[in-house]
C-alpha positions in Angstrom: -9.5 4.9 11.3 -11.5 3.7 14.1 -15.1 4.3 14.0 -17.2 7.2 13.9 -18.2 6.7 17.2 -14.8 6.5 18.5 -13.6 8.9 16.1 -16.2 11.7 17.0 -15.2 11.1 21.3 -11.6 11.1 20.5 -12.1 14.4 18.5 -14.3 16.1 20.8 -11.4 15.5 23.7 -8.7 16.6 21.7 -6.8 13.1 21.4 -4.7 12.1 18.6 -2.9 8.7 17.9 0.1 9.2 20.0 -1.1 10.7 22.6 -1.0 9.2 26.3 -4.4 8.0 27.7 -6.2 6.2 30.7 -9.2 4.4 29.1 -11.6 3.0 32.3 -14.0 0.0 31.7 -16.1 -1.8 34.2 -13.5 -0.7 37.2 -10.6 -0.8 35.1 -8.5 1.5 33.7 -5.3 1.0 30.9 -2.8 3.8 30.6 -1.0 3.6 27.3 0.1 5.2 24.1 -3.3 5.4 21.5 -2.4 3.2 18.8 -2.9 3.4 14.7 -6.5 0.6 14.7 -4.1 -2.7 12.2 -5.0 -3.3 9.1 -8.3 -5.3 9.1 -8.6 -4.7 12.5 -12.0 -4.0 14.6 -13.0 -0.7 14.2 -14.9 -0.3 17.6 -11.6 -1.8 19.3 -9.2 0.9 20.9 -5.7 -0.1 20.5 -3.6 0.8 23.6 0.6 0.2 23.9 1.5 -0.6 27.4 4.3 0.8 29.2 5.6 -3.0 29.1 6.1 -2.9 25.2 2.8 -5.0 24.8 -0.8 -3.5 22.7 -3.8 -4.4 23.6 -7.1 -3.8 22.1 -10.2 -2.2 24.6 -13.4 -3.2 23.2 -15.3 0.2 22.9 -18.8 0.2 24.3 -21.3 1.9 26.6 -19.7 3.1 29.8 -16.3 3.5 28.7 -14.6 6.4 29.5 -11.2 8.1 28.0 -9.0 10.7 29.4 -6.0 11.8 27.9 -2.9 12.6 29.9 -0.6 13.9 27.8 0.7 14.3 23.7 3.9 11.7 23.8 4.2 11.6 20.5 3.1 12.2 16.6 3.1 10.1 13.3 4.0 13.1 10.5 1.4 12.9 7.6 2.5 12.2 4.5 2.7 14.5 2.0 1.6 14.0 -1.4 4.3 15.2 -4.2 3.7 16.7 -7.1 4.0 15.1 -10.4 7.3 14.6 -11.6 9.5 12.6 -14.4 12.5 10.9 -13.8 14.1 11.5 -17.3 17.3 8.8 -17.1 18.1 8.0 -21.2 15.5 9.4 -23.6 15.9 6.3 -25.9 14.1 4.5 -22.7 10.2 4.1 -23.0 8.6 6.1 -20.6 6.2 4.5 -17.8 4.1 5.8 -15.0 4.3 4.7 -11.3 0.9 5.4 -9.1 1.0 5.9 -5.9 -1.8 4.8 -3.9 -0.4 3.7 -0.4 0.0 0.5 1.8 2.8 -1.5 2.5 4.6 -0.8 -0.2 4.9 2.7 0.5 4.7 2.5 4.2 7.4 3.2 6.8 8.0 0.7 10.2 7.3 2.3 13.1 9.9 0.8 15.8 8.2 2.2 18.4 4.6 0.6 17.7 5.9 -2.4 15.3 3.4 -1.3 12.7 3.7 0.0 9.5 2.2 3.9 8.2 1.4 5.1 4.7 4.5 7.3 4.0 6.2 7.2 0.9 5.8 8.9 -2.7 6.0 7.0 -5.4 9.5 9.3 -6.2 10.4 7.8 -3.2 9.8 4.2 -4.1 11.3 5.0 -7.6 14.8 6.5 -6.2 15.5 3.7 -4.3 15.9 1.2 -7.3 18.9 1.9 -9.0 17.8 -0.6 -11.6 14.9 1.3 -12.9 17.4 3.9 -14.9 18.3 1.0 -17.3 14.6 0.4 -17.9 12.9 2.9 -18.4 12.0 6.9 -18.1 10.0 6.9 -14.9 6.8 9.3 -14.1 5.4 9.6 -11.0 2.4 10.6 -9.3 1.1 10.1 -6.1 -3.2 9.8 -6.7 -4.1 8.3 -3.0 -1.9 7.4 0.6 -4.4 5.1 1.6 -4.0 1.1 3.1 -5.5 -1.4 1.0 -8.5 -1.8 4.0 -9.5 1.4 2.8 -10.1 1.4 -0.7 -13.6 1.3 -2.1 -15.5 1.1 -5.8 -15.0 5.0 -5.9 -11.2 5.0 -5.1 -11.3 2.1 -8.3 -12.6 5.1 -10.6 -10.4 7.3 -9.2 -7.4 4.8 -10.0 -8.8 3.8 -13.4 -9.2 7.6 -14.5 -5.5 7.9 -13.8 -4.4 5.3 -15.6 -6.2 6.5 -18.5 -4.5 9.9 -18.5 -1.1 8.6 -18.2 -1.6 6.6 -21.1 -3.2 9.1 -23.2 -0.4 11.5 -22.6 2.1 9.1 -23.8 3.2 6.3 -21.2 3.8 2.8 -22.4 3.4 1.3 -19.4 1.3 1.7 -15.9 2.4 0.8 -12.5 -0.1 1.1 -9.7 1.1 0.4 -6.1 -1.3 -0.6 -3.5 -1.4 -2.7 -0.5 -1.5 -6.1 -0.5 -4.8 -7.3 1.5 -7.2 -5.7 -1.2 -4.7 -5.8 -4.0 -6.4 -8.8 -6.1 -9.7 -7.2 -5.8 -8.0 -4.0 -7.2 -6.7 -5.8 -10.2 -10.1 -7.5 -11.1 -12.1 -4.1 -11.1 -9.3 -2.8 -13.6 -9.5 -5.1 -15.6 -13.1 -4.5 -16.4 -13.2 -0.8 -15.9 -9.8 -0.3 -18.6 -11.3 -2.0 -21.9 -9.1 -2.2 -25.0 -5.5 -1.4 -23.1 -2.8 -0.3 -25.4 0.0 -1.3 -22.7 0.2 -3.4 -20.0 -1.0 -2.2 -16.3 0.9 -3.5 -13.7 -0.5 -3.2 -9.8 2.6 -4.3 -7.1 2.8 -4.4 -3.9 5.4 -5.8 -1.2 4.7 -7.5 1.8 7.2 -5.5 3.9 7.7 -2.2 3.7 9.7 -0.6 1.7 12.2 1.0 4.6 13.2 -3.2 6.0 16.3 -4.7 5.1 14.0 -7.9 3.4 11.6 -5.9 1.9 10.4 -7.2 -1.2 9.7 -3.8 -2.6 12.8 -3.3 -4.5 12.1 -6.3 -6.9 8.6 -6.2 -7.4 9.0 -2.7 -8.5 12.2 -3.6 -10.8 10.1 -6.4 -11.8 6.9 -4.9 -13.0 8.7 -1.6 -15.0 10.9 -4.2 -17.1 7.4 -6.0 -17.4 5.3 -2.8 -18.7 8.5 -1.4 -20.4 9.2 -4.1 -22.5 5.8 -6.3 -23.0 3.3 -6.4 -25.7 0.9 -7.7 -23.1 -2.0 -5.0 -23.2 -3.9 -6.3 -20.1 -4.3 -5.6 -16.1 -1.6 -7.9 -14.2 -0.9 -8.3 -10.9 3.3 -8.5 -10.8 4.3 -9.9 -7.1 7.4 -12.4 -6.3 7.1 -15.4 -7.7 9.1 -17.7 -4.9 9.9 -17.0 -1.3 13.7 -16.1 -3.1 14.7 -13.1 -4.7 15.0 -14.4 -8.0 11.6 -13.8 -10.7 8.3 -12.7 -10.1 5.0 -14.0 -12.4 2.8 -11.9 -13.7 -0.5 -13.3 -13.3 -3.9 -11.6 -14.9 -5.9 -9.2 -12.8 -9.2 -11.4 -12.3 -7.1 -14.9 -11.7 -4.8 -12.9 -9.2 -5.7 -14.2 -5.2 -3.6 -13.7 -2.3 -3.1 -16.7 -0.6 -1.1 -16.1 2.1 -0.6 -13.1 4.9 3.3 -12.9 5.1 5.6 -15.3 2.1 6.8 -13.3 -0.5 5.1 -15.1 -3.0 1.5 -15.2 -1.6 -0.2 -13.9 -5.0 -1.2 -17.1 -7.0 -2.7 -17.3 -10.3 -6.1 -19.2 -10.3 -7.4 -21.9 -12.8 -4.6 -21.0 -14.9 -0.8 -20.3 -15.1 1.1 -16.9 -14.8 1.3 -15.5 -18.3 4.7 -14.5 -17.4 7.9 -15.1 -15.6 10.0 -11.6 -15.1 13.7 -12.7 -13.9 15.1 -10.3 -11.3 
């Protein structure tokens, strides 16, 4: 979202990302498609897409005037699915996926070259065949938010859900979350769930899930044979553990830090090693 300022001017005149505008500043004006604000990005920045293929960010200030010409085109909302287990062998432990957004469950948008919020965690689940010789998979979506949204009340929110998946029986959590905001996730976990039965595992990917390279696929795999099968009972961050598909670490919530914006393995344990290696 961009701010409330721009938000409130954009709602008053009826434009929507997507939509065609002229934005005039100080004897200039920009005609473009209005732009999703990136991840991180200024919030008091309007985000224009050229006809030439190129975006470019309008600084938002006094004198600057919008007009919209025309709808050209609309990013669906997600919507949020109902609860729902994936029952594949009931001699399999049963875990919990949690959806709450970001890369990981985000589409590519060819036409902006950014990524939107978009898939369920059923989504994410059905696309890893691997998962039926795991485990028994629930899953819920409790957010579709990108990681530069989350705050200390979306951290209750995410800790109350983990504790009613385990009370009702899961041996295992998986939360999925963007990456930017991930580690800080995992640290507030791990003081908010005190004496863990199970092991929490939050993923994410650094493409999304719809690319040929995403890293989805594994780090999901990854962290349900982690929960599924590990007497750890602590909040983990499970992310690749080289820039190949071959293992992921699993590294403890408050030593988690990502160190890098794109490599697979950007999550690095700090001051201490992974407690453990998960072979893909």
């Amino acid at each position: 979202m961009y701010s409330e300022e721009i938000e409130s001017l954009l709602k008053s005149k009826k434009i929507e990302v997507g939509d065609r505008i002229v934005v005039s500043k100080k004897g200039k004006s920009y005609e473009g498609i209005l732009m999703p604000r990136i991840e991180l990005g200024d919030k008091s920045c309007l985000i224009l897409k050229l006809d030439n293929g190129y975006n470019i960010g309008i600084k938002f200030e006094r004198g600057v005037k919008i007009k919209k010409i025309k709808k050209e085109w609309r990013i669906e909302e997600p919507k949020t699915e109902k609860e729902k287990t994936l029952i594949f062998d009931k001699k399999l432990p049963l875990i919990s996926i949690l959806g709450t957004g970001g890369t990981i469950a985000s589409r590519i948008d060819y036409r902006t070259g950014g990524v939107y919020a978009s898939f369920s965690p059923k989504d994410i689940a059905m696309q890893i065949p691997e998962l039926k010789e795991i485990a028994n998979i629930k899953v819920e979506q409790i957010m579709n938010i990108m990681s530069e949204d989350m705050s200390p009340e979306k951290w209750v929110e995410i800790a109350k859900a983990v504790a009613k998946e385990i009370n009702s029986g899961s041996k295992g959590i998986i939360v999925t979350h963007g990456t930017d905001t991930l580690h800080y996730t995992s640290a507030a976990l791990s003081f908010m769930l005190k004496d863990l039965p199970c092991p929490v595992a939050v993923v994410g990917s650094q493409r999304s899930s719809d690319r040929g390279s995403s890293d989805a696929v594994m780090n999901v795999a990854c962290a349900a044979n982690f929960v599924a099968n590990s007497d750890v009972a602590e909040v983990c961050v499970v992310m690749h553990g080289s820039i190949s598909d071959d293992y992921c670490f699993a590294v403890r919530g408050t030593r988690a830090r990502k160190m890098h914006t794109s490599r697979r393995d950007a999550f690095k344990s700090i001051n201490e090693l992974p407690i453990a290696k998960i072979n893909w």
